[in-house]
Structure formats: C-alpha cells, structure tokens
C-alpha positions in Angstrom: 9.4 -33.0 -71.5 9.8 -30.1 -70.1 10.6 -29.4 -66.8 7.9 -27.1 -64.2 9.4 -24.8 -61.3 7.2 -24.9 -58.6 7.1 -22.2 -56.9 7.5 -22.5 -52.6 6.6 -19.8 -50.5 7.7 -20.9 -47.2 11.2 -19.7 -47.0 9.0 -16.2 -47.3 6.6 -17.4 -44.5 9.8 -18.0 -42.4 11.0 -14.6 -42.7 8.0 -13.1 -42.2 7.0 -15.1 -38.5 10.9 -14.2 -37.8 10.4 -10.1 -38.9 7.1 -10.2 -36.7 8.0 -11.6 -33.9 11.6 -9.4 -33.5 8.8 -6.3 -34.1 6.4 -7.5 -31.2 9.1 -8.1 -29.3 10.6 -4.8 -29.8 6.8 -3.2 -29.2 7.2 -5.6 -25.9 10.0 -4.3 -24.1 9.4 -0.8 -25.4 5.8 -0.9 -23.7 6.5 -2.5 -20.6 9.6 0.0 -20.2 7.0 3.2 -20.6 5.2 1.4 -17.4 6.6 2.8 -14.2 7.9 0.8 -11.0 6.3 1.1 -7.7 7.8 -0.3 -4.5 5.1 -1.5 -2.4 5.1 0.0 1.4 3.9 -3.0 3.2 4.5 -2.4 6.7 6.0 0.9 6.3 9.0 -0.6 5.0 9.8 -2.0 1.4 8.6 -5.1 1.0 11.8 -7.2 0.7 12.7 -6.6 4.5 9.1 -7.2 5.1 9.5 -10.5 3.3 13.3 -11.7 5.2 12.0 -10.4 8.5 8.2 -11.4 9.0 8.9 -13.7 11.9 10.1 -11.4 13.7 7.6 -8.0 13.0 5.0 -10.7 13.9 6.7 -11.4 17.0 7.5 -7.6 17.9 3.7 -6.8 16.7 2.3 -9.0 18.6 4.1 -8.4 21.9 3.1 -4.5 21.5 -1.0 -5.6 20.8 -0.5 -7.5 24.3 -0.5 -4.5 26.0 -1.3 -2.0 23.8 -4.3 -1.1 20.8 -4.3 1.7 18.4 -7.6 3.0 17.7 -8.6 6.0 15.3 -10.7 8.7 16.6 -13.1 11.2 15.1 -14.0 9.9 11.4 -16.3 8.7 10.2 -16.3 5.2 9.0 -18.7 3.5 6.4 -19.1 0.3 5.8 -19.0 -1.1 2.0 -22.6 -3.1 1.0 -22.5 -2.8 -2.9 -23.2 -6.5 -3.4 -25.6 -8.3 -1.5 -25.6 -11.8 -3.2 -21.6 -11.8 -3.2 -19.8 -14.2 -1.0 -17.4 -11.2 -0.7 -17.1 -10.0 3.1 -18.2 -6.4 3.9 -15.2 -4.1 4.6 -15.3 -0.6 6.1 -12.8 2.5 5.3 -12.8 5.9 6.0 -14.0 9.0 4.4 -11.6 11.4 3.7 -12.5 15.1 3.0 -11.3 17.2 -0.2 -8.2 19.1 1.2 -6.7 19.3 4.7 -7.1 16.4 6.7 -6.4 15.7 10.5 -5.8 12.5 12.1 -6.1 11.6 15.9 -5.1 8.0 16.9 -6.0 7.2 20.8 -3.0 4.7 22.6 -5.0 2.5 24.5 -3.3 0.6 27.4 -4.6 -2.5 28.2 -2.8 -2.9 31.6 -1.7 0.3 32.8 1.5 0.1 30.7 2.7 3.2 29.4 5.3 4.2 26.7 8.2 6.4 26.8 9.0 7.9 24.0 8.1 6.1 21.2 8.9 6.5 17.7 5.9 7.2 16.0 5.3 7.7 12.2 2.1 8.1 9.7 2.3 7.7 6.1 -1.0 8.4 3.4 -0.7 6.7 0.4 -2.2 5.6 -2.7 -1.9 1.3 -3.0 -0.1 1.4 -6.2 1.7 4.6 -6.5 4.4 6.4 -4.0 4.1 9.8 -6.0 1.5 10.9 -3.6 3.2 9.6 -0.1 2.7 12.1 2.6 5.3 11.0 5.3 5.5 12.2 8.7 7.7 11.1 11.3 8.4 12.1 14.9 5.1 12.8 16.0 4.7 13.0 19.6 2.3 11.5 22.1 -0.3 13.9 24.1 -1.6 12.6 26.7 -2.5 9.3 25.4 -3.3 10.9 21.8 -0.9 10.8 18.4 -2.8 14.2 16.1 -1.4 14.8 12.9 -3.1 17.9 11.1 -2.5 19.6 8.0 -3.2 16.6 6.1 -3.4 17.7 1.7 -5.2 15.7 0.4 -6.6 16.6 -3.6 -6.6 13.7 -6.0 -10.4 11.5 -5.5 -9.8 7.6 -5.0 -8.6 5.2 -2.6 -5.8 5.5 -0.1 -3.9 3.8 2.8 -3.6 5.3 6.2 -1.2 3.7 8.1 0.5 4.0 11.6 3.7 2.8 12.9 4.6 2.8 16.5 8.5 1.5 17.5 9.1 1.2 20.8 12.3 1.4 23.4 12.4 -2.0 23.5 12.0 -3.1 20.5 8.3 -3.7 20.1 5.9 -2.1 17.1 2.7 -1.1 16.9 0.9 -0.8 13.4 -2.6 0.4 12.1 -3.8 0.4 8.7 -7.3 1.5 7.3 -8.4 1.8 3.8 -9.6 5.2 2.9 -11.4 6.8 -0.1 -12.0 10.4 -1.4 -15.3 10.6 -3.4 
C-alpha cells in the first residue's frame, strides 16, 4: 500500500496569528503615540501634587472659605435643562462672548477680615487641552474687586474659569465655573 501525505495547515495558521498580532501591535503603539498628552490642571496645579497634598489644600481651602467667599460678578449664567426625565442634576455655567472677555470676581468678607496682599491668579482653559491656557498672574485687588480684561477668546466649546487666591499665611482661595462659547 501506498502511503498518503496529509497535508496540515496549522504550522501556517501559527505564523499567520503570530504575523497579525506583531502588525496590530505595531498599528497599536504607533496610534496611541500620534495621541497627544495633556496634564490635567486640577487646582491650578498638576495633578500629582494635587493628588500627595489634598489634605492639606483641603485644610488651607477651607480655612480661607471661613472667612472669606469668591463670587463672580457681571455674567450671565444659564442654567443647563436639556433632559427633563434624567436623574442627572441640573448644572449652570457661564456664557462666554466671541472675542475679548473681562472677568470681575467680588472678595466677600464674612467677618470683617481683610487681605493684604494676596497672590492672586486666573487661568481659562479648555478641560482636556493646555494649548489654549490663558494664564495670568499677579492680579491685584481694588477695592474688594479682582478684574481681568482683555480676555481672547475664539475657538466655540466648553472652558474652565478658574481662580486661585494664596494668602500671607498660607491660606487659598479657589473658584471654578464651567463655561461655554456657542
């Protein structure tokens, strides 16, 4: 009799799983390289000393809000109702106009305490990018009023607008309200 070769095509099938999977690993890494980084700004800060220090900010933030609010003057707020039916809480931001924007935060004491001179900061940004971070610093108080003016503002969507207030001794203040440009 004569002998029959069968013929096996899994050593094949093994080459094949290992050529695909070394090219969608390849397609992988290449991808997620073309993807850029964003530090998040939590805070005002990067969000590693947000994370090692957050018993302490809460401390410091909560001694300033003893004696002292921050409270956003002059826009005009709306309040979100798209869904109805949604067990989703109603949230309110602020509508921001196409190009210069101004700012004027109100320092309200709650018993008579007063600052001297604080270091005050403002930062607009986009939640997931830095690219379009508008960063002031050293913005000084007038008569119980922090303005910032001359704020660019071109690209439609949502933003952050957040306020940072550190104090001689060692207190901080912080605001933060969603915003959108339609």
């Amino acid at each position: 009799m004569a002998k029959v070769k069968e013929k096996t095509y899994w050593p094949h099938m093994i080459v094949g799983f290992i050529f695909g999977a070394v090219i969608l690993g390849y397609w992988t890494i290449k991808a997620a390289s073309s993807m850029p980084v964003q530090e998040s700004n939590v805070m005002m800060q990067k969000y590693q000393l947000v994370d090692i220090n957050i018993n302490e900010l809460t401390v410091k933030r909560e001694a300033f809000e003893q004696e002292f609010a921050i409270e956003l003057l002059d826009k005009k707020i709306i309040i979100n109702e798209d869904n109805q039916h949604s067990n989703q809480r109603k949230f309110e931001y602020l509508a921001l106009n196409e190009g210069k924007n101004s700012f004027k935060f109100l320092l309200k004491s709650k018993n008579g305490a007063s600052l001297k001179q604080p270091k005050v900061s403002f930062l607009l940004t986009r939640p997931h990018t830095r690219v379009d971070d508008q960063y002031l610093k050293d913005i000084t108080l007038k008569e119980g009023h922090f303005i910032i003016n001359d704020v660019e503002i071109s690209k439609k969507g949502r933003y952050v607008v957040q306020l940072r207030i550190d104090t001689q001794d060692g207190r901080i203040g912080y605001f933060e309200q969603d915003a959108y440009l339609n």
